[in-house]
C-alpha positions in Angstrom: 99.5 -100.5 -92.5 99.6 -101.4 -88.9 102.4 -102.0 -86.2 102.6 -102.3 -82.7 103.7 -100.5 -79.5 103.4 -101.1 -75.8 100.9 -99.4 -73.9 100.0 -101.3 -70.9 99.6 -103.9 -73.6 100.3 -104.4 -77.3 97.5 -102.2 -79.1 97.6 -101.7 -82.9 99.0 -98.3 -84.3 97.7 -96.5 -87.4 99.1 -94.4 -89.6 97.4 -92.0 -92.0 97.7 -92.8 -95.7 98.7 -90.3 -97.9 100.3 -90.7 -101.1 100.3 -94.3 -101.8 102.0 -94.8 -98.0 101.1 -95.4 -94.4 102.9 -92.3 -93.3 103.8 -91.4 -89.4 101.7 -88.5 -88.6 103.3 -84.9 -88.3 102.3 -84.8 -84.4 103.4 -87.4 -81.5 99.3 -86.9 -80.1 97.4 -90.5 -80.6 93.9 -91.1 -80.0 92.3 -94.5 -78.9 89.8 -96.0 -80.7 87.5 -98.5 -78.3 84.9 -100.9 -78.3 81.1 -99.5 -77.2 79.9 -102.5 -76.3 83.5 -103.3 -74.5 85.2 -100.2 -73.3 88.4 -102.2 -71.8 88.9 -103.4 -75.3 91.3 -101.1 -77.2 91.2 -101.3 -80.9 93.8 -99.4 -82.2 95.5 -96.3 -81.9 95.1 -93.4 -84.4 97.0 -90.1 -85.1 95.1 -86.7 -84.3 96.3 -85.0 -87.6 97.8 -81.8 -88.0 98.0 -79.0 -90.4 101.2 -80.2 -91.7 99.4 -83.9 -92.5 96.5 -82.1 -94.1 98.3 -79.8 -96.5 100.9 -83.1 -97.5 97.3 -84.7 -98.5 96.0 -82.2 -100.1 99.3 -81.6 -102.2 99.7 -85.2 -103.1 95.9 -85.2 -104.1 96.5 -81.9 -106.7 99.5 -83.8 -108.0 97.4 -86.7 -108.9 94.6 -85.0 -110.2 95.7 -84.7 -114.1 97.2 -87.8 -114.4 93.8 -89.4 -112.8 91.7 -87.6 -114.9 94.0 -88.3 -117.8 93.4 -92.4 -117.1 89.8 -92.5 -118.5 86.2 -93.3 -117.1 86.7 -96.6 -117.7 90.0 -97.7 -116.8 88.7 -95.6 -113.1 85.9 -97.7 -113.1 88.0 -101.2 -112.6 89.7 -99.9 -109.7 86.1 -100.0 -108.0 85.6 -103.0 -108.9 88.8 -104.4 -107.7 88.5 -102.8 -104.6 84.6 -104.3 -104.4 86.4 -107.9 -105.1 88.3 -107.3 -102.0 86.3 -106.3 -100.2 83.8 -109.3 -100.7 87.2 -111.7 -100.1 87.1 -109.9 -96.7 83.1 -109.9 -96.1 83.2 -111.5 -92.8 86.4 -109.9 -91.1 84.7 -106.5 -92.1 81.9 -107.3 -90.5 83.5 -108.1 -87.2 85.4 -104.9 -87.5 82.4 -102.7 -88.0 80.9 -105.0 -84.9 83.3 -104.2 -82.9 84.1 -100.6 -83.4 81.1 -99.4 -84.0 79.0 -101.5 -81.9 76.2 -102.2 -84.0 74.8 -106.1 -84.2 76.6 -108.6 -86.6 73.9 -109.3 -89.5 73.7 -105.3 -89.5 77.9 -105.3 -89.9 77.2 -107.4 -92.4 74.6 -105.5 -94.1 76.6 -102.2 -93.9 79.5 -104.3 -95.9 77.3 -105.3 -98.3 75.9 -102.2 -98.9 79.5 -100.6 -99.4 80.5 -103.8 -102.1 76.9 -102.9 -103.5 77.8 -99.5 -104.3 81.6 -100.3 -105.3 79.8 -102.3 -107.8 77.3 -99.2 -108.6 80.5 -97.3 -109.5 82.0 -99.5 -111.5 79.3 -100.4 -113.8 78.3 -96.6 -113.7 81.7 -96.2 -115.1 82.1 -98.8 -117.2 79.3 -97.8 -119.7 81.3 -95.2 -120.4 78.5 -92.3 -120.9 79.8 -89.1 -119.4 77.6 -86.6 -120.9 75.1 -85.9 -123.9 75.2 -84.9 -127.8 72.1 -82.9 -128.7 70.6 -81.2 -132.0 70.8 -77.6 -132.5 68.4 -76.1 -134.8 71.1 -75.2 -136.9 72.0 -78.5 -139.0 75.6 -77.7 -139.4 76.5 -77.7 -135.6 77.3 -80.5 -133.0 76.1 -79.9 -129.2 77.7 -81.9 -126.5 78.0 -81.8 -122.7 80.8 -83.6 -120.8 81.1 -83.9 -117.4 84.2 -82.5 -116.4 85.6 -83.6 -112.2 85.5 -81.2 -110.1 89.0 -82.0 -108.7 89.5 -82.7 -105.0 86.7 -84.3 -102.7 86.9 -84.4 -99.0 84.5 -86.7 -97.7 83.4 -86.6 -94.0 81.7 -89.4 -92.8 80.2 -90.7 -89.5 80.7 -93.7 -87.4 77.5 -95.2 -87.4 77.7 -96.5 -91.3 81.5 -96.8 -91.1 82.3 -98.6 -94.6 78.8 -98.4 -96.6 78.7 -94.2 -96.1 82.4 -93.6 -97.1 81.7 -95.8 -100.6 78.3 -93.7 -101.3 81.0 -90.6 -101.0 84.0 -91.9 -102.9 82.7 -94.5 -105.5 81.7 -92.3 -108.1 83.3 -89.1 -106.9 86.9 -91.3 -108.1 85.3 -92.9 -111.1 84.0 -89.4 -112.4 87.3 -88.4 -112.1 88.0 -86.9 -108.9 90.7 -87.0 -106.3 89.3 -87.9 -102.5 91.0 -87.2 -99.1 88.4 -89.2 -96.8 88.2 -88.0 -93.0 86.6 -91.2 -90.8 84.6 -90.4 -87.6 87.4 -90.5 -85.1 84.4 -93.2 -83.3 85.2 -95.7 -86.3 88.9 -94.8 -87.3 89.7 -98.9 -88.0 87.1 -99.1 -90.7 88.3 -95.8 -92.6 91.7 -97.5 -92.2 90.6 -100.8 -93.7 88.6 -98.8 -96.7 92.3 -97.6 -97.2 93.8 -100.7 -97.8 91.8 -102.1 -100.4 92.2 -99.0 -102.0 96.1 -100.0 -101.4 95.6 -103.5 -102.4 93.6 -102.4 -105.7 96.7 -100.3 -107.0 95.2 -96.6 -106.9 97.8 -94.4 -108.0 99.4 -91.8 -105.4 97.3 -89.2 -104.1 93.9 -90.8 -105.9 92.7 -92.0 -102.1 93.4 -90.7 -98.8 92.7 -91.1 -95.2 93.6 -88.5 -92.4 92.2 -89.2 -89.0 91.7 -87.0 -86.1 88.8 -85.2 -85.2 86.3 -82.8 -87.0 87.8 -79.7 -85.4 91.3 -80.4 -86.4 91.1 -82.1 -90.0 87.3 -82.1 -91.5 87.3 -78.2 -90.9 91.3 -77.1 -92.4 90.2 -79.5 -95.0 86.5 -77.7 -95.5 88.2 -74.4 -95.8 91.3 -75.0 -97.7 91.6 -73.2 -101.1 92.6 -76.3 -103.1 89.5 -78.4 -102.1 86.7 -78.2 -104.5 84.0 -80.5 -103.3 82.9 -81.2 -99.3 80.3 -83.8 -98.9 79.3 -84.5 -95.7 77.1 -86.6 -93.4 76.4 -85.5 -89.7 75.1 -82.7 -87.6 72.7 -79.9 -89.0 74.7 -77.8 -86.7 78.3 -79.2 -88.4 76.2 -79.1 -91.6 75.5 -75.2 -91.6 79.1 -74.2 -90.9 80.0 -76.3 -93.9 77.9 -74.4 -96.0 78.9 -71.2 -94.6 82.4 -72.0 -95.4 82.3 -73.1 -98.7 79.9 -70.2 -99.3 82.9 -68.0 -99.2 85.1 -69.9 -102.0 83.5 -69.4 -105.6 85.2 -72.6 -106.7 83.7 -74.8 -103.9 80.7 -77.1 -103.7 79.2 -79.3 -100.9 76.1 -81.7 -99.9 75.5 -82.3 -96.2 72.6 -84.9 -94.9 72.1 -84.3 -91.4 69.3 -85.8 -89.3 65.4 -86.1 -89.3 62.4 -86.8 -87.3 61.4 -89.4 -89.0 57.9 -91.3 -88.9 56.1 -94.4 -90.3 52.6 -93.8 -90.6 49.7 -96.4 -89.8 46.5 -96.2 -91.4 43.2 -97.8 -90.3 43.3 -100.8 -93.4 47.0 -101.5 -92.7 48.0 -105.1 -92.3 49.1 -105.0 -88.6 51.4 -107.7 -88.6 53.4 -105.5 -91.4 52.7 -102.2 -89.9 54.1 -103.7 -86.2 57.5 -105.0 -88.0 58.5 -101.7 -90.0 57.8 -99.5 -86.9 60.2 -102.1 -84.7 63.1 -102.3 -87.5 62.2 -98.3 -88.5 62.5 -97.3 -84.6 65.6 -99.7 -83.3 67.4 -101.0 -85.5 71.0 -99.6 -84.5 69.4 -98.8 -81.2 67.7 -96.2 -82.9 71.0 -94.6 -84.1 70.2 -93.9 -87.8 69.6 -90.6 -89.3 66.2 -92.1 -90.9 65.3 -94.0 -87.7 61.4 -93.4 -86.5 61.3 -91.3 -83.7 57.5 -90.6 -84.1 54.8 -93.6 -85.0 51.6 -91.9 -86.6 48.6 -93.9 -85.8 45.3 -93.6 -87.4 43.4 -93.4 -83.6 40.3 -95.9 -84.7 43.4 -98.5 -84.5 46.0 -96.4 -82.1 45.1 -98.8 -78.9 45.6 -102.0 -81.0 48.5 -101.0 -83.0 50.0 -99.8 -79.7 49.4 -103.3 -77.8 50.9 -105.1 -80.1 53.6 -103.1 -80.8 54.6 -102.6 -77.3 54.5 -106.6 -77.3 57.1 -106.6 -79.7 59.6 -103.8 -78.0 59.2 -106.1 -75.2 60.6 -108.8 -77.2 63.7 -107.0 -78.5 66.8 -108.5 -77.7 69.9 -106.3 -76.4 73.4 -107.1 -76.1 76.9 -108.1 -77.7 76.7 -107.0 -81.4 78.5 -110.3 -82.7 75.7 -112.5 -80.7 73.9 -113.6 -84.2 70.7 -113.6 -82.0 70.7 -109.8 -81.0 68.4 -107.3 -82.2 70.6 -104.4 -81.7 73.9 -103.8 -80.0 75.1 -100.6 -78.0 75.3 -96.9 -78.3 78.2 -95.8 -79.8 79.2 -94.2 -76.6 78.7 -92.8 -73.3 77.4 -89.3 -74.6 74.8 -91.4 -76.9 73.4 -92.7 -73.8 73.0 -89.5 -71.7 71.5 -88.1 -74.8 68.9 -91.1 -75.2 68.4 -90.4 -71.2 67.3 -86.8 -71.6 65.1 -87.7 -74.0 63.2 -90.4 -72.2 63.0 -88.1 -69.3 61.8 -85.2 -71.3 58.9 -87.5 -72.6 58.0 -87.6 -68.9 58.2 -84.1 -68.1 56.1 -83.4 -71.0 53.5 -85.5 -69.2 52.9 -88.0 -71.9 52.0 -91.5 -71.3 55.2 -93.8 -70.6 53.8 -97.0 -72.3 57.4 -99.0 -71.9 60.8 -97.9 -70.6 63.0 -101.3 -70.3 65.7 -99.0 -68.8 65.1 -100.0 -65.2 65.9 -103.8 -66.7 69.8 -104.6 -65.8 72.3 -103.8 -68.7 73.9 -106.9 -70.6 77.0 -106.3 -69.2 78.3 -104.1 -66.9 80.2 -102.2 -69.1 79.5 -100.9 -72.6 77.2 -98.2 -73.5 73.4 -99.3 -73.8 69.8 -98.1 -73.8 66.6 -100.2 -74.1 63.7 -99.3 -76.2 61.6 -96.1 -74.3 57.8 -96.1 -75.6 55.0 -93.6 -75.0 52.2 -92.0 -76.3 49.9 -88.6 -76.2 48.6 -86.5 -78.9 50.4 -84.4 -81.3 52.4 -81.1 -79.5 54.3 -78.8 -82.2 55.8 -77.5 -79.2 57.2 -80.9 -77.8 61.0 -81.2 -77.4 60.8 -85.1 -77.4 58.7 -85.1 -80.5 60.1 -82.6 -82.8 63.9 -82.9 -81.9 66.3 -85.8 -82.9 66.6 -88.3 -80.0 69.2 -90.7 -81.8 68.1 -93.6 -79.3 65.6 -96.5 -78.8 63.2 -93.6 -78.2 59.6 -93.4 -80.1 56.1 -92.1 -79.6 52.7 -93.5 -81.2 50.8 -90.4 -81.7 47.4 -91.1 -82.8 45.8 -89.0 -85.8 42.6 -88.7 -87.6 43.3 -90.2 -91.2 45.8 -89.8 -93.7 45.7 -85.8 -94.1 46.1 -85.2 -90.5 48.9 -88.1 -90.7 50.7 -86.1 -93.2 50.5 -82.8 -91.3 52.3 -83.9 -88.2 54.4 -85.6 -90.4 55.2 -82.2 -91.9 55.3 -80.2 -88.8 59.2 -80.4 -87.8 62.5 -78.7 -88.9 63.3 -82.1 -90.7 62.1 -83.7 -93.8 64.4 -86.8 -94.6 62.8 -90.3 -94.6 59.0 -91.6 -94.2 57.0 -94.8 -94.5 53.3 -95.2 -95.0 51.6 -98.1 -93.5 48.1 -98.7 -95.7 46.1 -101.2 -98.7 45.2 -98.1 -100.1 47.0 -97.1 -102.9 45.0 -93.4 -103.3 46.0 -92.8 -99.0 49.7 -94.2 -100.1 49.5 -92.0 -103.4 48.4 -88.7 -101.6 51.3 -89.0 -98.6 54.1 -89.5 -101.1 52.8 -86.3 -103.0 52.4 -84.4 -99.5 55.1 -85.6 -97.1 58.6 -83.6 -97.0 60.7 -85.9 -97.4 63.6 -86.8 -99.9 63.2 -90.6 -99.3 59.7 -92.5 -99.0 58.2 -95.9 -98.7 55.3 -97.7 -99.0 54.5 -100.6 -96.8 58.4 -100.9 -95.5 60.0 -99.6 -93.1 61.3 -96.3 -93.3 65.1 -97.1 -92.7 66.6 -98.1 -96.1 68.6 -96.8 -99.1 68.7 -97.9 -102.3 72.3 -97.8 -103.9 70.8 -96.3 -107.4 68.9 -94.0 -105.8 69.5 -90.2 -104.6 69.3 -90.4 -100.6 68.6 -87.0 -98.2 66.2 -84.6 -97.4 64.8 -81.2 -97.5 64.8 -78.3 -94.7 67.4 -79.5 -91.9 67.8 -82.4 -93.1 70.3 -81.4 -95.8 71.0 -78.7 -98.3 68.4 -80.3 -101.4 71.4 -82.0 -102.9 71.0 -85.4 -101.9 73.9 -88.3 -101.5 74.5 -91.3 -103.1 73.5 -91.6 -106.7 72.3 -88.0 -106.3 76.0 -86.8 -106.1 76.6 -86.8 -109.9 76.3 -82.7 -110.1 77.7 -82.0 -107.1 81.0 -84.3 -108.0 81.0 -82.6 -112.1 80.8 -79.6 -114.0 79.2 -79.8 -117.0 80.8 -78.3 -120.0 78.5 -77.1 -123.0 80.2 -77.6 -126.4 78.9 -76.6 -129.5 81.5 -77.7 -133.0 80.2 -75.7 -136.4 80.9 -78.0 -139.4 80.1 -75.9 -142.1 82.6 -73.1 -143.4 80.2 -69.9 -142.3 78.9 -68.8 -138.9 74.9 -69.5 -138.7 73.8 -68.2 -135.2 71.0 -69.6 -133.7 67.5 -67.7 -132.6 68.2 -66.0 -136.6 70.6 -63.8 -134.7 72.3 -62.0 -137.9 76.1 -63.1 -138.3 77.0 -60.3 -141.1 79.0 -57.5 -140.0 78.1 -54.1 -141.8 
């Protein structure tokens, strides 16, 4: 997989893998691959593909396809599992890979690994009952009604740095055991993981062409890959902005399908009977975990105001407690942005907050970095009532950045909840199942919880959103129409045509 060259020191190479092989990219152009949290540390290099790489993949993959298909759902499905076997052999390494490239703290690494074994595991027993599709009655005795799931063919799966091995498994586990072909494109921010994913994939025996990896940039690979006539499926995680020309691209092409989950302004909501001590810990893990750097991270805290001034004491008690620094410190709360760009980002934020003239109630900024290097924020707090208008509160910060608005009761709650462009995740903070009952039949969101925080994602479940926060076909285990066609199939047993609806079969 890897070797070595000189470059001011001796920094791991990487080669794409397409067709079983670690093959030398078609262009001499490498890209770096570095630490957030340590920029002088180098963790590989990685090739900036190239048309020519792209069409070898894609051609390998549409040589695979029939035979893959041809192998059976569950014969597929214990290739997942051997690749879920290896991956828990290699837990902890994993972990410090993710750590390290991607910056975010160690039990987090660890959780991300998890979560991608989890849903290996998902796969494989998805596959292994061996269901792929339904009989039915017809109303006419003599006739047999199925429906088979038939693959789509080729999946290209774009996925982003920030959930580096869990987020390309919840895009390849059951596109492969339903029978599909995948070409995965890695964030160029996380390029080691995607590699990594590739060799277990290696190590598990895939045949040629079943699983790929091309790395470069969104521009040069994800697009050519988007548009190219022999892909059938795009799934994507990332920008709304990326998102849209997705789907105006596959748009074009009538044998073409895709799913993108793009971001949200998310928000916990916490009612007057909440338990304080529970609403306090979701909105901390909901608004920093990852530094805030989670598609369903809490930008906005929605306080009922006969408890806004408490709730926000002791929540700001508790930012002020949040540890920041090296992500393998086992004692960190969160790690670092994943780059410099993150940080400026998180920056205009906070300041927007300010010249929006709401009230700053913590900004830990001023406080000295953990290193001197590395690409960090501290957690940003303020306040001030509800503003459709507002930049800060309606727009995607992607940083340690949250307001506690204060609203009057749950129906108020769920209106500012409801009044952005997003509608992805959203916790409810209450001992009242009727307030908790009526915000999961109002809120806008594909993903909802009650009394947690409002970060999670459940392996069996479907995960995304509605409005810009995706295209109403959500990931995960949602992905099962999106990766098949259904055939209908209708067998007549009997020795005359009987049509159904009494539809006359005579002729003359």
């Amino acid at each position: 997989m890897i070797s070595t060259m000189e470059v001011g020191m001796t920094v791991s190479k990487v080669n794409n893998f397409i067709q079983g092989m670690w093959r030398t990219a078609a262009s001499s152009d490498w890209f770096e691959s570095r630490n957030p949290a340590n920029p002088d540390d180098v963790i590989g290099l990685f090739p900036q593909s190239t048309t020519q790489d792209i069409e070898a993949a894609v051609q390998a993959a549409t040589r695979a396809c029939a035979d893959w298909r041809g192998v059976g759902l569950v014969k597929r499905a214990e290739y997942l599992l051997r690749v879920a076997q290896l991956m828990e052999e290699d837990r902890e390494g994993l972990a410090h890979t993710v750590a390290r490239e991607a910056g975010k703290q160690i039990n987090e690494a660890r959780a991300d690994v998890v979560e991608a074994i989890h849903t290996a595991q998902y796969a494989f027993a998805f596959g292994h009952l061996g269901q792929y599709g339904r009989v039915l009655a017809d109303e006419v005795p003599s006739k047999r009604c199925y429906e088979v799931m038939e693959p789509r063919g080729i999946v290209v799966a774009i996925t982003p740095w920030n959930f580096p091995v869990a987020l390309p498994f919840w895009l390849t586990g059951l596109s492969l055991v339903l029978g599909n072909c995948v070409i995965l494109k890695p964030s160029e921010l996380t390029p080691m993981c995607g590699a990594k994913i590739a060799g277990y994939f290696e190590q598990a025996g895939l045949p040629p062409g079943v699983f790929q990896v091309l790395h470069g940039t969104g521009e040069a690979v994800g697009a050519p890959l988007v548009a190219h006539p022999q892909t059938h499926v795009v799934l994507f995680t990332g920008s709304y902005e990326v998102g849209l020309q997705i789907k105006q691209e596959v748009a074009k092409q009538a044998d073409k399908v895709c799913t993108i989950e793009t971001g949200g302004k998310n928000a916990v909501l916490v009612m007057d009977d909440a338990n304080v001590d529970m609403a306090v810990s979701a909105s901390v893990l909901s608004a920093f975990k990852t530094a805030g750097q989670r598609c369903v991270t809490a930008g906005r805290l929605l306080v009922d105001s006969r408890i806004a001034d408490h709730f926000a004491d002791r929540f700001v008690s508790a930012a002020k407690r949040v540890t920041v620094g090296d992500p393998m410190d086992e004692q960190v709360f969160y790690g670092s942005m994943i780059n410099q760009h993150g940080v400026e980002k998180g920056r205009r934020f906070n300041e927007q907050a300010r010249k929006e003239g709401f009230q700053i109630l913590l900004d830990r900024n001023s406080e000295s970095p953990p290193t001197s290097k590395g690409y960090w924020l501290k957690p940003f707090v303020y306040t001030g009532p509800w503003r459709h208008e507002s930049v800060c509160l309606t727009e995607e910060a992607f940083s340690p950045h949250v307001a506690i608005v204060p609203v009057r009761g749950v129906e108020e709650a769920v209106e500012v909840y409801n009044d952005t462009k997003y509608g992805l995740s959203g916790a409810i903070i209450t001992e009242d199942y009727r307030k908790a009952k009526y915000a999961e039949e109002h809120m806008r969101c594909g993903i909802f919880y009650w009394n947690l925080p409002c970060i999670g994602a459940g392996v069996r479940l479907p995960f995304g959103g509605v409005k810009q926060s995706g295209n109403l076909i959500p990931s995960a285990a949602g992905l099962i129409p999106v990766l098949t066609h259904p055939k209908a199939i209708t067998y007549n047993l009997d020795t005359k045509i009987v049509m159904a609806q009494g539809l006359k079969a005579e002729i003359g």
